[in-house]
C-alpha positions as CSV (number, residue, x, y, z in Angstrom):
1,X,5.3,5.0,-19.7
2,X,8.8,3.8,-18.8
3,X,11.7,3.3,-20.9
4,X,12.4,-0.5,-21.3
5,X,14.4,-2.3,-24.3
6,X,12.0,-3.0,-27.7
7,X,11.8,-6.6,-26.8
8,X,10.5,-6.1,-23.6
9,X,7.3,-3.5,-25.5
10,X,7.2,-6.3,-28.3
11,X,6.4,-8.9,-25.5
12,X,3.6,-7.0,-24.5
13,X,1.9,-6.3,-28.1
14,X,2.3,-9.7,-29.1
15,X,0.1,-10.6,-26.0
16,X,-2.6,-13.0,-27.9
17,X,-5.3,-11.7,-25.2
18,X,-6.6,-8.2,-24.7
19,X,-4.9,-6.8,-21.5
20,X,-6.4,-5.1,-18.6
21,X,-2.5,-3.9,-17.5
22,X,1.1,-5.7,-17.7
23,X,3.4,-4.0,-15.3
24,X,7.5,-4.7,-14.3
25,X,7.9,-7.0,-11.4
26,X,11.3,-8.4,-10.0
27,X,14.7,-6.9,-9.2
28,X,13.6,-3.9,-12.1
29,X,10.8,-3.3,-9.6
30,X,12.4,-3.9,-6.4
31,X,15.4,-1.3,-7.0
32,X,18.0,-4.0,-7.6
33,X,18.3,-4.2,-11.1
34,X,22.2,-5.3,-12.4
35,X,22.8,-5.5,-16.1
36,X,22.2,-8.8,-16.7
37,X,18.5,-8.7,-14.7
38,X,16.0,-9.9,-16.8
39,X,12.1,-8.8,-16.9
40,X,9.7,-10.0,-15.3
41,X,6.5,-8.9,-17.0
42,X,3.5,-9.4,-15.3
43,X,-0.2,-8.7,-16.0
44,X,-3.9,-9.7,-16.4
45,X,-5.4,-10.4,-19.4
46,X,-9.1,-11.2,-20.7
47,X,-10.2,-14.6,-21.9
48,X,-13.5,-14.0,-24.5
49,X,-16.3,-16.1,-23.9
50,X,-16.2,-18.2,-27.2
51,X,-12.6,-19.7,-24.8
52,X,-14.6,-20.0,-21.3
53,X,-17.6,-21.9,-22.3
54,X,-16.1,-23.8,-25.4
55,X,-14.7,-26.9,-25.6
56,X,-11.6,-25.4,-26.8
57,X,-10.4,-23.6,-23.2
58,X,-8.2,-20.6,-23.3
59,X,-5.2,-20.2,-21.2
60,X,-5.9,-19.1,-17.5
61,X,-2.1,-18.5,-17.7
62,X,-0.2,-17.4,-20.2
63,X,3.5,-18.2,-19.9
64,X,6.3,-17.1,-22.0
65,X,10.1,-16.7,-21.8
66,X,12.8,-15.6,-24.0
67,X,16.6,-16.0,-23.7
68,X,17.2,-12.5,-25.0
69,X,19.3,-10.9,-24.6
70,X,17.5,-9.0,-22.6
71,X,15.8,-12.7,-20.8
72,X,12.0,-11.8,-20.4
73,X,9.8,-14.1,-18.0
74,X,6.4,-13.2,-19.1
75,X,3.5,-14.3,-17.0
76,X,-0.1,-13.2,-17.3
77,X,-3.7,-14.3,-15.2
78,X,-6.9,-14.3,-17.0
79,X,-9.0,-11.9,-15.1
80,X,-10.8,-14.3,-12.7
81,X,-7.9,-16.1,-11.5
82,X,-6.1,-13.0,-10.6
83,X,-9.7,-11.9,-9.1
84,X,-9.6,-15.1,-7.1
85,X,-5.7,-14.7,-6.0
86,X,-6.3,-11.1,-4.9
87,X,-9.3,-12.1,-2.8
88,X,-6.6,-14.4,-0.9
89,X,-3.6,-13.2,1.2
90,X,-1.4,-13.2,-2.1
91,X,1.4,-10.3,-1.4
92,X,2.1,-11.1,-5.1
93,X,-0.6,-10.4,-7.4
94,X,-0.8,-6.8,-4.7
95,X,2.7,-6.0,-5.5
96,X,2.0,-6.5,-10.0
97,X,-1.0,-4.9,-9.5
98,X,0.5,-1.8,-7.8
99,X,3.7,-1.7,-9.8
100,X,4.8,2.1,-11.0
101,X,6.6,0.1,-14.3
102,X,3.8,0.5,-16.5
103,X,3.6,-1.3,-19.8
104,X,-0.1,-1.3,-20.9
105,X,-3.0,-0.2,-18.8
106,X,-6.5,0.5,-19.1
107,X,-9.7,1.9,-17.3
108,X,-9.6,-1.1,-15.6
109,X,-6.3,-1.3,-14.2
110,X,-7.1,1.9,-12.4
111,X,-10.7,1.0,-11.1
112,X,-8.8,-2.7,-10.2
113,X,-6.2,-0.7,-8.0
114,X,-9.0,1.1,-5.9
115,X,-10.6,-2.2,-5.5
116,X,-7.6,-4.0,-4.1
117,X,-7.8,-1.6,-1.4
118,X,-10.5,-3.3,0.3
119,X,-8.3,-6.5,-0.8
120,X,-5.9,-6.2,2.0
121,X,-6.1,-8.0,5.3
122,X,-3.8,-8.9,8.4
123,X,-3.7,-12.4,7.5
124,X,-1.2,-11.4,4.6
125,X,1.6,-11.5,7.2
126,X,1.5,-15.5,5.9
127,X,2.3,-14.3,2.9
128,X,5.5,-13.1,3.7
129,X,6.6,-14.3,6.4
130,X,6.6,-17.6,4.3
131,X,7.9,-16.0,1.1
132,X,11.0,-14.6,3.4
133,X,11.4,-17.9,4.7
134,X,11.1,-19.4,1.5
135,X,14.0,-17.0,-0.2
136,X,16.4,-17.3,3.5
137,X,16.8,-21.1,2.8
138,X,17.6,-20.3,-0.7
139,X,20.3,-18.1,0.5
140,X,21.8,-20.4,3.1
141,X,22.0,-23.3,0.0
142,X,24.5,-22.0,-1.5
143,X,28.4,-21.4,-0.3
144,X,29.7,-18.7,-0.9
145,X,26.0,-16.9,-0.8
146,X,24.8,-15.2,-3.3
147,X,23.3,-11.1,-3.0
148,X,20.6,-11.3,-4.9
149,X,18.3,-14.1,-2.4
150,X,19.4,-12.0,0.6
151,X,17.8,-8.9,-1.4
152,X,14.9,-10.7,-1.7
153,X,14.6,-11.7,1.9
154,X,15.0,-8.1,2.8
155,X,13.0,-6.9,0.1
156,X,9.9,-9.6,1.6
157,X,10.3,-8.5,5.2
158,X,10.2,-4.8,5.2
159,X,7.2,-4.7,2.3
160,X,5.4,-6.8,4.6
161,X,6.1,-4.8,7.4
162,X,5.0,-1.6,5.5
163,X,2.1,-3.4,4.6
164,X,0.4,-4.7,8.0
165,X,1.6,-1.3,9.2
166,X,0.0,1.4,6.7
167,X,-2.1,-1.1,4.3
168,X,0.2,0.6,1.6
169,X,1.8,-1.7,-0.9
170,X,5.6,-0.4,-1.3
171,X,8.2,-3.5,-3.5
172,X,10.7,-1.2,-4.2
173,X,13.6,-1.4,-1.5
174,X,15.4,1.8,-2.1
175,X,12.3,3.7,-0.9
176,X,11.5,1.1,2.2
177,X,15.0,1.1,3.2
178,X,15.0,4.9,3.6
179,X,12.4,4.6,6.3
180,X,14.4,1.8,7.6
181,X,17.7,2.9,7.5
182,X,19.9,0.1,7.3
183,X,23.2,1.0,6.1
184,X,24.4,-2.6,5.1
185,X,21.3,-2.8,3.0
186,X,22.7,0.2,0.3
187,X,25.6,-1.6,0.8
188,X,24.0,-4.8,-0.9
189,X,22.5,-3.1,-3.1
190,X,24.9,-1.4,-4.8
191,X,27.1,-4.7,-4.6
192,X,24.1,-6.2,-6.8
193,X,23.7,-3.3,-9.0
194,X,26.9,-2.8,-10.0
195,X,27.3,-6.9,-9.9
196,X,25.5,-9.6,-11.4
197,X,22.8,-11.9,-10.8
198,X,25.6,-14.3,-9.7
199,X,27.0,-11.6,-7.0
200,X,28.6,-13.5,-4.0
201,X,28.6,-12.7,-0.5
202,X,32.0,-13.0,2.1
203,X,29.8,-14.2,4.8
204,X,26.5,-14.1,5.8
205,X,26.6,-14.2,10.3
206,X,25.8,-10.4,10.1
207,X,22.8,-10.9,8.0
208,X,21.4,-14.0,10.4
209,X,20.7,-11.7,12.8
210,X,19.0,-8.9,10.6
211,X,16.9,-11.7,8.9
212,X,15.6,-12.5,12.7
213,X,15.0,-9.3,14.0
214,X,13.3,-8.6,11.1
215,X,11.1,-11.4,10.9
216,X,10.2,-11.2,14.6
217,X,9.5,-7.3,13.7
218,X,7.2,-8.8,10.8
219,X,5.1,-11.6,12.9
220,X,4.5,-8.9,15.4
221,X,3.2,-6.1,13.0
222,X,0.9,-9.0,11.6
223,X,-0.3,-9.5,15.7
224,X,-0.9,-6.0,15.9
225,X,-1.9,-4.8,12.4
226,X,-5.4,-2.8,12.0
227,X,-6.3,-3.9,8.9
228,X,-9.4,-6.0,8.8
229,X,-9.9,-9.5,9.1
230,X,-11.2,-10.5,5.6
231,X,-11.2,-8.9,2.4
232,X,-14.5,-6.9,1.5
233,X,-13.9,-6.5,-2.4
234,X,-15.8,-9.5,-3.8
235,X,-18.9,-7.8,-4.9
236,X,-16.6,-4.9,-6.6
237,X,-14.2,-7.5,-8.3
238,X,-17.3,-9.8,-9.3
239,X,-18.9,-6.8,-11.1
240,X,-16.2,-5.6,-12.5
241,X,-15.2,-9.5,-14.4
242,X,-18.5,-9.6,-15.8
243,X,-17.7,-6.1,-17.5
244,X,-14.7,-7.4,-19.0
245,X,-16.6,-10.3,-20.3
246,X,-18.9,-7.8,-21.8
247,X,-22.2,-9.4,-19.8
């Protein structure tokens, strides 16, 4: 287990639903983390049947944020609806799922992982190449710019890449950026770190450029990725929910 601040364990044990695993997402997972970062705690949790076929309905998702300090942003899937996301091109619920910030696991989690292997397609190029087009207009909003949506845009395009290339999920940008090697990314990293969520940029002409080579890198690894066509896990994923539902 990792070492996180009492609130962020509290967050987790006063979870009202049993949880198959609640992992760190964000800039703790993505290797960006400045001091006043707050935690994105995500996970899947398992709705009991008295909530599914009642007429009092449990919560698909449960939401829940705190002010801190430190600010958490907790957000958890009941076990079907993450099913359902991870049988779509979702880069997201792939990225929670395989996050080395562990807060709570369980049999499950691991047997969930292997699963999600067969979960993975070509056609999650959509996913981010949208999400990095989706976080570059953010960026270009604001004037000055701000570090931490240009981390994210870099952060989307080479886990992507890695993705369609090797099938591998890999968030953290530290350890993309060292098969990369692009110097003015450790440069913006350690302007975040060492910053704050707020961290402006002088200009951003430079990073225009990377952001299109990159995303031309991106739609062409999704062209001429190996990785099948359509995901294969249903049966697995469909077997496994009605073991968490205990039927």
């Amino acid at each position: 287990m990792i070492d996180v601040p009492v609130a962020v364990r509290a967050a987790v044990a006063e979870h009202p639903y049993p949880l198959v695993f609640a992992t760190i997402s964000g800039a703790h997972l993505y290797g960006f983390a400045s001091a006043d970062s707050d935690y994105d705690i995500r996970g899947v949790h398992v709705l009991p049947l008295r909530e599914l076929v009642g007429l009092e309905r449990g919560e698909e998702t449960f939401e829940r944020m705190e002010d801190g300090p430190p600010e958490l942003d907790v957000v958890t899937h009941d076990a079907a609806k993450f099913f359902r996301l991870l049988l779509r091109p979702n880069g997201y619920v792939l990225e929670q799922l395989h996050s080395p910030l562990v807060l709570a696991t369980s049999p499950a989690h691991e047997e969930l992982r292997a699963i999600a292997r067969n979960c993975v397609t070509r056609h999650h190029v959509r996913h981010y190449v949208g999400f990095a087009e989706n976080q570059w207009r953010l960026f270009e909003k604001e004037d000055p710019p701000r570090v931490k949506p240009l981390l994210y845009v870099f952060r989307v395009l080479l886990t992507g890449i890695h993705l369609l290339r090797t099938g591998e999920v890999e968030a953290n940008l530290p350890r993309l950026n060292a098969e990369a090697r692009l110097p003015f990314l450790d440069d913006l990293m350690a302007r975040k770190i060492g910053g704050s969520e707020k961290e402006r940029l002088p200009s951003s002409a430079f990073h225009r450029s990377e952001y299109e080579r990159l995303m031309a890198t991106l739609i062409e690894a999704g062209e001429r990725s190996t990785l099948p066509d359509a995901p294969s896990g249903w049966a697995a994923l469909n077997d496994l929910l009605l073991r968490l539902r205990g039927v």
